[in-house]
C-alpha positions in Angstrom: -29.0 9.8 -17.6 -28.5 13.0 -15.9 -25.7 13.2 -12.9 -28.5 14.0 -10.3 -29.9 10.4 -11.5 -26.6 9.2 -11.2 -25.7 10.3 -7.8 -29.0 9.5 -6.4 -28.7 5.8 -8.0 -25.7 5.5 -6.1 -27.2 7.0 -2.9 -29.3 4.4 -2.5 -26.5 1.7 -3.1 -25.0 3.3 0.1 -27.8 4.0 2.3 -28.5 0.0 1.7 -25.0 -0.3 3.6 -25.6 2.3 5.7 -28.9 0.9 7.0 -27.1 -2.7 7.3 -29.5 -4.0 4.3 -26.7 -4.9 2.0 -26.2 -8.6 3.3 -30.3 -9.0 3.4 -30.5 -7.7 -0.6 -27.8 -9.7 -1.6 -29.0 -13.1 0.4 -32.3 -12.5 -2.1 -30.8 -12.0 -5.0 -28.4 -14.9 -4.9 -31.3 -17.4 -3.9 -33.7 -15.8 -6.8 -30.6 -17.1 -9.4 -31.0 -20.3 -7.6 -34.9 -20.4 -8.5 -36.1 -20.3 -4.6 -39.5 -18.9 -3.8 -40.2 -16.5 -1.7 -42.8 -17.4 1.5 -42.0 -14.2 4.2 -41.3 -11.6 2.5 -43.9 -9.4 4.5 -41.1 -9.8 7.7 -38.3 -8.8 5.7 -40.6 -5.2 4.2 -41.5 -4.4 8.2 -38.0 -4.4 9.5 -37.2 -1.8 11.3 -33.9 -1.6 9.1 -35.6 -1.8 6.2 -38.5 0.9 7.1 -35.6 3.3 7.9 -33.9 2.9 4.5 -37.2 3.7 2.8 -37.4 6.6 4.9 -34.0 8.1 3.2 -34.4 7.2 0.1 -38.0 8.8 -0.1 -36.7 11.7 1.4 -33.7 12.4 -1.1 -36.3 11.6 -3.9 -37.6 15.6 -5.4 -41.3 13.8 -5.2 -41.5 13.1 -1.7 -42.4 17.3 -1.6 -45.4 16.9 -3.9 -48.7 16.3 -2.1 -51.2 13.8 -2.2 -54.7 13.9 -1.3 -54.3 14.2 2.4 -51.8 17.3 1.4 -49.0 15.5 3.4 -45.4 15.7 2.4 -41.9 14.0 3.5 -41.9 17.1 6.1 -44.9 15.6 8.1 -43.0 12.2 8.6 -39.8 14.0 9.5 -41.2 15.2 12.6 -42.1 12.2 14.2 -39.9 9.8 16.6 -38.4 6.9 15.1 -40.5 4.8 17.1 -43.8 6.1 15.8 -42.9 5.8 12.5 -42.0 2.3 12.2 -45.2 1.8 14.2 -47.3 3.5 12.0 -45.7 1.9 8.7 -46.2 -1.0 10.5 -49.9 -1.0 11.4 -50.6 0.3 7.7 -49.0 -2.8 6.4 -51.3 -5.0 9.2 -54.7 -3.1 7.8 -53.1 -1.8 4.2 -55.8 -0.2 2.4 -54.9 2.8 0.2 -55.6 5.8 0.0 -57.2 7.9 -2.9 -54.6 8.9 -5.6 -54.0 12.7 -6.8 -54.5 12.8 -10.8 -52.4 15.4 -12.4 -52.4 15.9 -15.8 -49.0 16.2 -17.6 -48.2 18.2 -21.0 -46.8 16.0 -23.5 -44.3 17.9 -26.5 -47.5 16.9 -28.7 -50.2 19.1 -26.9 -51.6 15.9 -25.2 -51.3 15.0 -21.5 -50.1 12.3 -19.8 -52.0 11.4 -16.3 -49.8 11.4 -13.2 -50.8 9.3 -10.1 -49.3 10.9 -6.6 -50.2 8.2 -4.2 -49.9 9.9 -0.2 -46.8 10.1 1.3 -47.9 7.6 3.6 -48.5 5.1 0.9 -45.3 6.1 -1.2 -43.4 4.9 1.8 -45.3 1.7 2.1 -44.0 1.5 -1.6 -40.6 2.2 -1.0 -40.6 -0.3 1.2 -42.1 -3.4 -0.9 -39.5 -2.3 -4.0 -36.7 -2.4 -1.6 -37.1 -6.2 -0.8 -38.9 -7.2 -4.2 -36.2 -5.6 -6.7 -33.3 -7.7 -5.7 -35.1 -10.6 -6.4 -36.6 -9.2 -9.9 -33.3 -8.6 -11.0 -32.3 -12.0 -10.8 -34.3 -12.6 -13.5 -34.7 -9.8 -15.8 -33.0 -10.3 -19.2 -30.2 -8.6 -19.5 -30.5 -5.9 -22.6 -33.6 -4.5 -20.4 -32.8 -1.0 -19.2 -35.0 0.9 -18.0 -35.7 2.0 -14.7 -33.2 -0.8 -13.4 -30.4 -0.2 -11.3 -27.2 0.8 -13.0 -28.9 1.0 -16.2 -29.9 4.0 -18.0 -30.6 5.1 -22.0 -27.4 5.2 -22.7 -26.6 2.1 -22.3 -29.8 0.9 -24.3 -28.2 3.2 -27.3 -25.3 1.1 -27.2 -26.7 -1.9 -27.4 -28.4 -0.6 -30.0 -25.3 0.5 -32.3 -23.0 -2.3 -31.7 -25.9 -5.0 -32.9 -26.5 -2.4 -35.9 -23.1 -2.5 -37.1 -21.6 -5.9 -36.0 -23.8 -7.7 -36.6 -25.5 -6.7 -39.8 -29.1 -6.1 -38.3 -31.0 -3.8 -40.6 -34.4 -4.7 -40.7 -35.7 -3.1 -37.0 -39.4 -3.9 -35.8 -40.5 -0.2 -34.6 -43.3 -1.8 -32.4 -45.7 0.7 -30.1 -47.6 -0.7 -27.4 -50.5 1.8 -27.2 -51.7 2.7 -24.0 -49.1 0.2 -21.8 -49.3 1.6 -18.8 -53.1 2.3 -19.0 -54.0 -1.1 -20.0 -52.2 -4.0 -17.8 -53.5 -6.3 -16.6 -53.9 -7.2 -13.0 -54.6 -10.7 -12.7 -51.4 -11.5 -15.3 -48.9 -9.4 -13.6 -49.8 -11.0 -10.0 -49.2 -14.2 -11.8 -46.0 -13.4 -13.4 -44.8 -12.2 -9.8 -46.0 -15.4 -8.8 -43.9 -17.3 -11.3 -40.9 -15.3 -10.7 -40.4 -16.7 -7.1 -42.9 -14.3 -5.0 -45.2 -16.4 -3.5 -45.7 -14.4 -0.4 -49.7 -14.1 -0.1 -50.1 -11.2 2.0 -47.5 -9.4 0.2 -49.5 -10.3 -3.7 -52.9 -8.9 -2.2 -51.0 -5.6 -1.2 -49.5 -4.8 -4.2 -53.4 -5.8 -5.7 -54.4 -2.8 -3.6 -51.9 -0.2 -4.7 -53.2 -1.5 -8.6 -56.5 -0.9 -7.8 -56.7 2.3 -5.6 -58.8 4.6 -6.3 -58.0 7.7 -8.5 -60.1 11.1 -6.7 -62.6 12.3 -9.0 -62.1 9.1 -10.9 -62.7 6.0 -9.7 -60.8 2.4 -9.1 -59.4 1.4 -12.1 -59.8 -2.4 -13.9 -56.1 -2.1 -15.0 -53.2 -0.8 -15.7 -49.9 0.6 -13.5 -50.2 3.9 -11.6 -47.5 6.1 -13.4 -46.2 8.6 -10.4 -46.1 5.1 -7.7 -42.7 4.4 -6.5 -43.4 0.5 -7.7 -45.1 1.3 -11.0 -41.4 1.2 -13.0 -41.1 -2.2 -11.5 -44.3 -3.9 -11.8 -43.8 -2.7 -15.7 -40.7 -4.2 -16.6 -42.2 -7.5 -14.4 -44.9 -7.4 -17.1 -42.5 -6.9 -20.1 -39.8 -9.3 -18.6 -42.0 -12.1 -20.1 -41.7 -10.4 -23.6 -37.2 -10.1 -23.6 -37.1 -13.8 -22.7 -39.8 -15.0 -25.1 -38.0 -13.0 -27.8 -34.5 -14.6 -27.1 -35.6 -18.1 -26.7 -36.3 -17.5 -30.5 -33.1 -17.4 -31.5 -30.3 -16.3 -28.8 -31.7 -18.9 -25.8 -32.9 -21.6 -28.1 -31.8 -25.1 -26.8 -29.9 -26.9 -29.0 -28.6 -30.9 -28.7 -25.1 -29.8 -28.5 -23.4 -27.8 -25.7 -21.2 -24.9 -27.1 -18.6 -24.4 -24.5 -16.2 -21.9 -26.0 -15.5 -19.0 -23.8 -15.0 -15.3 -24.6 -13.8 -12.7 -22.1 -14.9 -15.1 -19.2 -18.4 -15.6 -20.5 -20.1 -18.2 -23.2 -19.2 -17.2 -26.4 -21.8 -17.8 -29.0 -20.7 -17.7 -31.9 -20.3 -21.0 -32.8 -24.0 -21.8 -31.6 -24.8 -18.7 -34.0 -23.6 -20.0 -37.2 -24.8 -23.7 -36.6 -28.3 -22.7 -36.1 -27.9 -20.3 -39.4 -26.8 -23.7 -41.0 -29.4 -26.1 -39.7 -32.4 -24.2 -39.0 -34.8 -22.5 -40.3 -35.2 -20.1 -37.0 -35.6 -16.1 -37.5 -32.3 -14.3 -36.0 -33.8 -12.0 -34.0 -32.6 -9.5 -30.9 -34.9 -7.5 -28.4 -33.5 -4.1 -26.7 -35.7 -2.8 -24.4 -36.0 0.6 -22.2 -39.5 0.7 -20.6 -42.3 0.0 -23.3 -39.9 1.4 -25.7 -38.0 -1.5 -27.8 -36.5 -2.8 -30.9 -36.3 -6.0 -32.4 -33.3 -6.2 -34.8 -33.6 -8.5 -37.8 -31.2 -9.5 -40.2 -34.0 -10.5 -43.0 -36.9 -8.3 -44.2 -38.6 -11.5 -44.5 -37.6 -12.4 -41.1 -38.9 -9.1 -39.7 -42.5 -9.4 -41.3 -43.0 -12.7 -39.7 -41.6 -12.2 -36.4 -43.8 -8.7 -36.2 -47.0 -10.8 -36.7 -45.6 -13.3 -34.1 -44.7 -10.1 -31.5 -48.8 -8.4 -32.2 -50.5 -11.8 -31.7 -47.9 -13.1 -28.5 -48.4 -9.0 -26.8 -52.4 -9.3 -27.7 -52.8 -13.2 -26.4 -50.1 -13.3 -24.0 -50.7 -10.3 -22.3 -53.7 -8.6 -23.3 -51.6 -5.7 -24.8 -52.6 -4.2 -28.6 -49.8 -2.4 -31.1 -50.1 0.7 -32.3 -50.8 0.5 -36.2 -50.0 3.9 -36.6 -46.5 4.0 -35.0 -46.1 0.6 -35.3 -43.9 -1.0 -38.8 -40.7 -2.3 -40.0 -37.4 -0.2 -40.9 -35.2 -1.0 -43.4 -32.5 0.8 -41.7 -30.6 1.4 -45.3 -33.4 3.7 -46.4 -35.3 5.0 -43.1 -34.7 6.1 -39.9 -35.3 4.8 -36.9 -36.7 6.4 -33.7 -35.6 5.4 -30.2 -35.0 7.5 -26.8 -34.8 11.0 -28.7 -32.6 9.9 -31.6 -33.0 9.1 -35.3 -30.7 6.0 -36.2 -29.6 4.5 -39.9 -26.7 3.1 -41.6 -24.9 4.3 -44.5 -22.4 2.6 -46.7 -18.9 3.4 -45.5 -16.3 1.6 -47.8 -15.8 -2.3 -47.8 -15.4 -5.1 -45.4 -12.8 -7.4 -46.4 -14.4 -9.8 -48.1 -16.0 -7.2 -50.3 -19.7 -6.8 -49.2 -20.3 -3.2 -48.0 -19.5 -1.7 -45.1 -22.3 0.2 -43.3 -22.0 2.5 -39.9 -24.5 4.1 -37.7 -25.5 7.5 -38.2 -28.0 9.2 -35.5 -29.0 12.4 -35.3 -31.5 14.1 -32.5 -35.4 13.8 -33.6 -37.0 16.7 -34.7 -39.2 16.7 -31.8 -36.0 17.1 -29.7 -34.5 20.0 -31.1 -37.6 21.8 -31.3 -37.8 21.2 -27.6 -34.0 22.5 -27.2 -35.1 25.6 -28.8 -38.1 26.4 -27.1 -36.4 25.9 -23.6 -33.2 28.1 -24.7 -35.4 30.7 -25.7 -37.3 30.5 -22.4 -34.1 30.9 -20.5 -32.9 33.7 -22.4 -35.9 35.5 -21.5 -35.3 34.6 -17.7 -32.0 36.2 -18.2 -33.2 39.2 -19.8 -35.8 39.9 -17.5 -34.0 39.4 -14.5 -33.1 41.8 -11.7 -29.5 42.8 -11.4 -27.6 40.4 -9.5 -29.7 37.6 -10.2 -27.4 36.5 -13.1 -26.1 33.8 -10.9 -29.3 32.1 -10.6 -30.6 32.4 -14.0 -26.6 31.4 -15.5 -26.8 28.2 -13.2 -30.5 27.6 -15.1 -29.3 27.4 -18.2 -25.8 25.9 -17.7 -27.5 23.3 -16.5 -29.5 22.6 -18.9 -27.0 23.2 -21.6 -24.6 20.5 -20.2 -27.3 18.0 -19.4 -28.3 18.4 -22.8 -24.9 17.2 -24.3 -24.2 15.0 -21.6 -27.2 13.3 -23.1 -26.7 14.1 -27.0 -23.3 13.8 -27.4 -23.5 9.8 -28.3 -25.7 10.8 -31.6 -23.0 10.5 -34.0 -24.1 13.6 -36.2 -25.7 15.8 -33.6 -22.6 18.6 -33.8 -24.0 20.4 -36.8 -27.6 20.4 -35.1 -26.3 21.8 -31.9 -24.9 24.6 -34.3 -27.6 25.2 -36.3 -30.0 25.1 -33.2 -27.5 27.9 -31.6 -27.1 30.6 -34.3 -29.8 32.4 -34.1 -29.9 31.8 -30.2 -26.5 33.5 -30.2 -27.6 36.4 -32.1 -31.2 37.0 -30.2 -28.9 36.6 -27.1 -26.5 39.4 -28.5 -29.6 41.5 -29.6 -31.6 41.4 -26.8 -29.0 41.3 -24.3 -26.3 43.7 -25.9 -24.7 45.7 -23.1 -24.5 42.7 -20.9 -22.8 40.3 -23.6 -19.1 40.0 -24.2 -16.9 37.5 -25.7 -13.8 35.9 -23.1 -11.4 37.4 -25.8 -12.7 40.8 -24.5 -12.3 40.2 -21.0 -9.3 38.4 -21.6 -7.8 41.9 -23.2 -9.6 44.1 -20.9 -7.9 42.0 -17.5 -11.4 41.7 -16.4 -12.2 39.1 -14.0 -15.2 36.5 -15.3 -16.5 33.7 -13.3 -16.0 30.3 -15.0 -16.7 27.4 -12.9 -14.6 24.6 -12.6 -17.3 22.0 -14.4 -17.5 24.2 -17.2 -13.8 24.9 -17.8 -13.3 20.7 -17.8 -16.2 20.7 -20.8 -15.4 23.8 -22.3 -12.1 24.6 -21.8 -11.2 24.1 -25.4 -13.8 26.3 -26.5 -12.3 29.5 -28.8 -15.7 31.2 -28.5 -17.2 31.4 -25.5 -19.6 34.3 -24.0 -19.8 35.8 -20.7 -23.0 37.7 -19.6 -22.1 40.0 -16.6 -18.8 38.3 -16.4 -20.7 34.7 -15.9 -19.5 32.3 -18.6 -22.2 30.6 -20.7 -21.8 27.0 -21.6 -21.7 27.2 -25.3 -24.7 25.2 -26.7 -23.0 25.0 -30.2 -19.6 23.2 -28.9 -20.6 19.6 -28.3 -17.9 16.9 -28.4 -19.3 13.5 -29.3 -18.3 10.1 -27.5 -18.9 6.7 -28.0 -22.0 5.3 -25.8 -21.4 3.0 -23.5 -22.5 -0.1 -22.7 -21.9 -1.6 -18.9 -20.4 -4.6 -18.2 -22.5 -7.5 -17.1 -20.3 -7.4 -13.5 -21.6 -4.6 -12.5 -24.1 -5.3 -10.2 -25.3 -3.2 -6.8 -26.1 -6.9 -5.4 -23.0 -8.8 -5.2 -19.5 -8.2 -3.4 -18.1 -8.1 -7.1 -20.2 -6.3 -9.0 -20.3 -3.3 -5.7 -16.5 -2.8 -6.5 -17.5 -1.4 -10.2 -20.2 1.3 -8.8 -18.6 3.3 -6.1 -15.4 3.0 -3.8 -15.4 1.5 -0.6 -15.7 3.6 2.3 -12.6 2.9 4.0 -12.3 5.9 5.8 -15.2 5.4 7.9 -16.0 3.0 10.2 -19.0 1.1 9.2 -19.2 0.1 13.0 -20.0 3.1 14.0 -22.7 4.0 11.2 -24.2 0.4 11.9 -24.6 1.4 15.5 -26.0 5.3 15.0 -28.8 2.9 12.7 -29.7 0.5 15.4 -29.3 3.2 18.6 -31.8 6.4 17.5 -32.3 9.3 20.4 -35.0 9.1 22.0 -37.5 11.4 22.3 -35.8 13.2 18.5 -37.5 12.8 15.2 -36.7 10.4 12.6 -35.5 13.5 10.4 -32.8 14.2 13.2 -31.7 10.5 13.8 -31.1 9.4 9.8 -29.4 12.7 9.0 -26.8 12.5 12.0 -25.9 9.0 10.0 -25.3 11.4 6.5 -24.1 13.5 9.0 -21.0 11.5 10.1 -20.1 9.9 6.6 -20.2 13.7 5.6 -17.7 14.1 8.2 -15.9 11.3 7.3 -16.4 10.2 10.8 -14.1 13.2 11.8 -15.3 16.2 14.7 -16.3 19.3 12.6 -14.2 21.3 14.7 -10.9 19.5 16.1 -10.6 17.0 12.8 -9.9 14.1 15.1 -11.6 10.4 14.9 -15.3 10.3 17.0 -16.0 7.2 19.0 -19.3 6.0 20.2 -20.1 7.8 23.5 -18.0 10.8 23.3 -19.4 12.3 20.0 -22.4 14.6 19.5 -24.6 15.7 17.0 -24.8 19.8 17.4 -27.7 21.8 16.3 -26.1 25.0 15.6 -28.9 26.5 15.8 -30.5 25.4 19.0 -33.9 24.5 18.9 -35.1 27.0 21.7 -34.0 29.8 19.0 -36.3 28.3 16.2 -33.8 25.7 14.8 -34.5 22.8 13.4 -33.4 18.6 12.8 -32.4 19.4 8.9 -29.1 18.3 7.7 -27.7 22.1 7.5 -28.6 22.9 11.3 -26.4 19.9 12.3 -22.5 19.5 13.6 -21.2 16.0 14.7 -18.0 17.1 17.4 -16.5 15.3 19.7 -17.7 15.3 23.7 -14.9 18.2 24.7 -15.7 20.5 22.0 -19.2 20.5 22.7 -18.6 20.7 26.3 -17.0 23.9 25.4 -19.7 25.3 22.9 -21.8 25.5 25.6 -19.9 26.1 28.4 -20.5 29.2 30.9 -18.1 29.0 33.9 -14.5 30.3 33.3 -13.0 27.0 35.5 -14.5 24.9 32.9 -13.7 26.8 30.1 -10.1 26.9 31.0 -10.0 23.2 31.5 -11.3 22.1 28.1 -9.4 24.9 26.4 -6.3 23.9 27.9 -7.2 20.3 27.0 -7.9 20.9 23.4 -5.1 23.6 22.6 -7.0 24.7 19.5 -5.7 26.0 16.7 -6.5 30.0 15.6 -8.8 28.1 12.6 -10.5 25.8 15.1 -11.0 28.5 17.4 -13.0 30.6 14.8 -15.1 27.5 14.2 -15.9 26.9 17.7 -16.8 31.0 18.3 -19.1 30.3 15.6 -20.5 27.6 17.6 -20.9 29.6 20.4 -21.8 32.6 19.1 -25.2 31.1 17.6 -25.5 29.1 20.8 -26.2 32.5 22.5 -22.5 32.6 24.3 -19.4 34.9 24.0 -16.5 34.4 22.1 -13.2 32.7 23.4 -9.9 34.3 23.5 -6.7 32.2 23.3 -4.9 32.1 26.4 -1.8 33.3 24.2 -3.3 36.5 23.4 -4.5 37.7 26.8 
């Protein structure tokens, strides 16, 4: 997962705090372990709280500035009143009918496409919304080794999963299963049961989420089945429809009831151990694990045998159960000894590594990148190099940040294939020496500058990663993150505590805000301007936890009625409500930004006794407000 995924996971952990959702998300989840059902749900999506969460966390998504149809984006909402909005979202929920999708066409790495539904802004909200109130609930009862497109959950933690079942537990036969088409080929009736089963028995709310299945495509048509890929609820509906799979799977073998009650704990949680090695005794039941991320999973075996039943079982259950076919193409079992297996951009197998202690071999996991990855490293490297070579002087910044970028994403990602350093290298030599060729009087090594006394730019991210490094390059005095120095690390599996949706679980994903008072954040939520846009209302909330709940100017503690939300630019001067153009100070200092009359100025100067740095900051202030500067009453 990239840190942009990362931050804007947690984002929406705190906007649900922010908004005063937290207590409503984790009331739902806690009553969905409990098996309730779900009646009202539709009161719970059109609360004004709720619609004003959506709002934010559409907004900080990159897609809310695509286009649909009606050629809307997140800008067109941001310029209406709070008031209208929830209205509007309102009344669309009262009348919901879609409308048309964009198709876009994506390239695939194979020269195929992959089709891309952008529903309207409008309807992405109305989205947002429904997955806001459904997915606490859904993640009662997802199984646990699902991770995709799940809160707190990323690939990573799949691939970890992965490895330690690998080489604890001696699973070497892996069922490399491809559901062709899965996203195409739903189907719609099933997954409005399934929701149905899982506690969501809200009517109104099952017909809506019918209409977002079935709107129609422009220049297509309305389509039979399948999930929308590009709608904010597609990811959810999908692992709604695969959830049935994980459990079936482990009620094979991991969940399978037996007479006698294993109690033995481990770590604070049922160890199973015991349960394990009786059923290998007694039964005749296939071991069997499922690790799932989207619609791509494994089934680990320990048995070849094993594996070609259980694959027979998995192609008729996905073909009767849910109307899904396999792939027989991609689709076969890996004798992980021998072959490699393929999952989320790595090639995994085991090889002998000395003895256990009671003699039988000793295998490890070894994983490389696929070949399909590094060819896309190379082509993307070779595309930036020829940004940089092209570019105009003093756009090196831009272009550097490009592919620094990339580069670290690409070994934050990477670096938990345990034989991926020797790629990296062999991807990187000829890159280096194309980049020294093409780019010769602008290339030198840090040794260079280091002897010459010249001063390099090396950012402080870079020098944490690449610190070590005895061979990095500077183009223009920017340093290059080094695409041949990757350090692995172990992958990383997270603990089952972790969980956005209890007190406990909140305490493992982000600190507490203790420095600013949630009162006050709760109370900016509930008591929007009138007569200001929505865009202006929810970013004076980021606006003060940015702030720390501090004036901008003075540093001291705001308190409800004597704090205000500055445009710096004013509006009469073309400003605008964005997050940039905004100042939260305290009633004085804002007093004083504006301020024409020497008797008042005196008075609130005299009150404040600025500093000479605070002083600067407020002629700032004034000076785009269209006023003079102040002088301190020292210096005249």
């Amino acid at each position: 997962m990239s840190n942009n995924q990362k931050h804007l996971k947690k984002a929406k952990l705190r906007h649900a705090e922010y908004y005063d959702m937290q207590s409503v998300q984790d009331t739902l989840y806690e009553q969905s372990q409990q098996g309730n059902k779900f009646y009202n749900l539709m009161e719970l999506i059109t609360a004004e709280e709720n619609i004003k969460m959506a709002y934010r966390n559409l907004k900080k998504n990159h897609g809310s500035r695509t286009a649909g149809t009606d050629r809307k984006t997140i800008t067109d909402l941001s310029h209406l009143g709070d008031d209208t909005l929830i209205r509007l979202v309102r009344r669309k929920f009262d009348y919901y009918r879609p409308q048309p999708v964009r198709r876009v066409e994506i390239p695939k790495d194979n020269g195929k496409t992959r089709p891309l539904g952008i529903p309207t802004i409008l309807d992405r909200l109305i989205q947002q919304c429904v997955l806001q109130i459904l997915e606490p609930i859904c993640e009662a009862k997802f199984f646990d080794r699902s991770n995709g497109f799940r809160p707190n959950r990323s690939a990573e933690n799949a691939i970890a999963q992965y490895y330690l079942r690998i080489q604890t537990m001696d699973l070497h036969y892996v069922l490399d299963i491809d559901i062709k088409g899965f996203f195409d080929n739903v189907n719609h009736g099933k997954l409005l049961k399934q929701m149905w089963a899982l506690g969501i028995r809200d009517k109104k709310l099952l017909k809506i989420i019918s209409l977002m299945l079935k709107a129609e495509v422009a220049g297509i048509g309305f389509p039979a089945k399948g999930t929308p890929q590009g709608g904010i609820i597609s990811p959810l509906l999908s692992n709604i429809v695969l959830n049935e799979l994980d459990w079936w799977i482990a009620s094979q073998w991991e969940f399978f009831p037996t007479r006698h009650k294993y109690k033995n704990m481990c770590h604070g949680s049922q160890c199973k151990s015991d349960m394990y090695a009786a059923l290998r005794k007694n039964s005749n039941l296939k071991e069997c694990y499922i690790i799932r991320y989207a619609d791509d999973f494994k089934i680990l075996c320990k048995k070849r045998s094993d594996a070609e039943k259980l694959f027979v079982a998995v192609k008729d259950w996905l073909k009767e159960r849910l109307g899904l076919d396999i792939s027989p193409e991609k689709s076969k079992i890996v004798n992980l000894k021998r072959q490699y297996s393929e999952f989320l951009g790595f090639k995994i197998k085991v090889i002998r590594n000395g003895r256990k202690k009671n003699g039988k071999p000793k295998y490890t996991v070894a994983s490389y990148m696929t070949e399909k990855a590094e060819a896309k490293i190379k082509r993307t490297m070779k595309q930036l190099i020829s940004e940089i070579e092209f570019s105009k002087p003093g756009d090196e910044v831009l272009h550097m940040g490009k592919i620094n970028s990339y580069v670290c994403g690409v070994h934050n990602y990477y670096s938990i294939g345990t034989r991926v350093a020797k790629q990296f290298q062999n991807i990187a030599f000829p890159l280096k020496k194309s980049l020294k060729i093409r780019l010769s009087t602008r290339v030198k090594s840090k040794k260079q500058l280091d002897k010459r006394s010249q001063k390099y730019f090396f950012p402080k991210y870079l020098q944490k990663q690449y610190g070590s490094c005895k061979s990095l390059i500077a183009v223009n005095g920017y340093i290059m993150a080094p695409l041949w120095y990757v350090q692995h690390r172990n992958p990383m599996d997270k603990p089952r505590k972790v969980n956005q949706y209890t007190k406990e679980g909140r305490v493992y994903i982000h600190e507490n805000l203790s420095s600013v008072n949630m009162d006050i954040v709760h109370y900016l939520m509930r008591n929007p301007v009138k007569g200001e846009s929505v865009e202006y209302n929810d970013n004076r909330i980021s606006l003060y936890i940015a702030q720390k709940g501090k004036c901008a100017i003075t540093g001291e503690l705001l308190e409800i009625g004597k704090m205000h939300c500055h445009h710096v630019n004013p509006k009469k001067q073309g400003g605008n409500d964005r997050y940039s153009n905004l100042k939260y100070v305290a009633e004085p200092v804002h007093i004083l930004i504006h301020a024409i009359q020497g008797e008042t100025v005196e008075r609130y100067m005299e009150m404040l006794k600025l500093t000479e740095t605070q002083l600067k900051k407020l002629n700032v202030l004034r000076c785009k407000a269209g006023n003079s500067n102040l002088i301190d009453s020292s210096e005249r």
